[in-house]
C-alpha positions as CSV (number, residue, x, y, z in Angstrom):
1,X,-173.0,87.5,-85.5
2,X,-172.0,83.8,-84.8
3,X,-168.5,83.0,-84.6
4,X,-168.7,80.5,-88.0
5,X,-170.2,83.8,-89.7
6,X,-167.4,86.7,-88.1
7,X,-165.9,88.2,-91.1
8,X,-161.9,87.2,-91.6
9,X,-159.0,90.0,-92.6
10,X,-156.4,89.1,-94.5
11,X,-153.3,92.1,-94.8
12,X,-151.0,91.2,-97.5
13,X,-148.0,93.0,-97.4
14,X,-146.5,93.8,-100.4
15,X,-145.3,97.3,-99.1
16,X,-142.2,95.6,-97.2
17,X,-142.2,96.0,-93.6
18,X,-140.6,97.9,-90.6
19,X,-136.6,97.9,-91.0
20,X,-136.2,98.0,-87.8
21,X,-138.0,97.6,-84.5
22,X,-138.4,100.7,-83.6
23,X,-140.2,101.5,-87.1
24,X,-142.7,98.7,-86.5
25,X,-145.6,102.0,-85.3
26,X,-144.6,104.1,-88.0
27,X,-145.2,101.3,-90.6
28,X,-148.7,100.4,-89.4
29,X,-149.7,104.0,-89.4
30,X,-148.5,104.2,-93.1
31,X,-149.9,100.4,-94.1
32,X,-153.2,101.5,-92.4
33,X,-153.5,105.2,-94.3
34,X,-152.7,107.5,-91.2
35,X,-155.1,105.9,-88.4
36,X,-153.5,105.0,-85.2
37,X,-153.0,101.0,-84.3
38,X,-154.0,100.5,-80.8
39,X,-150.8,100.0,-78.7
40,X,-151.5,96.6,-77.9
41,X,-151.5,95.6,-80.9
42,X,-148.6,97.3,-82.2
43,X,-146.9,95.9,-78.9
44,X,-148.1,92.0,-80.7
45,X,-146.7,93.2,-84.0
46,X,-143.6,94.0,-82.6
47,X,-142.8,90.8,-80.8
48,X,-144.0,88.9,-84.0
49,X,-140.9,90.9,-85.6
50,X,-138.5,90.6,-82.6
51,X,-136.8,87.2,-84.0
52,X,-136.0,88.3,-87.0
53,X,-135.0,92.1,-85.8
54,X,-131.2,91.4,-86.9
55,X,-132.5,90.9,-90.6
56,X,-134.9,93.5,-90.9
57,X,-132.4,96.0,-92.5
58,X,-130.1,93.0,-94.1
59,X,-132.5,92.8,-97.2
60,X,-130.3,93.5,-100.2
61,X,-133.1,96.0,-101.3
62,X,-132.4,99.5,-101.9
63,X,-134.3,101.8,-100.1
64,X,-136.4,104.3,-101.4
């Protein structure tokens, strides 16, 4: 498969996200229906959260 013809993934999130760091794992496992994220990636995922980790539980959502 050429690179112009690699398939693209899009994950829209409309299921909220981690409310804390530490939760970022436990969320991916949930989003992606019980099957592990490898750790480097959830290691990515986590960093891509890190600057906003002081507002992850500041939503003004209830929490179910």
């Amino acid at each position: 498969m050429s690179v112009s013809q690699r398939p693209i993934a899009i994950l829209l999130m409309a299921m909220g996200g981690p409310d804390s760091l530490e939760n970022v794992e436990p969320f991916l496992l949930d989003v992606r229906g019980g099957r592990p994220t490898p750790p480097e990636l959830v290691a990515e995922i986590r960093e891509r959260y890190r600057p906003r980790a002081g507002s992850l539980r500041q939503s003004g959502l209830p929490r179910m």
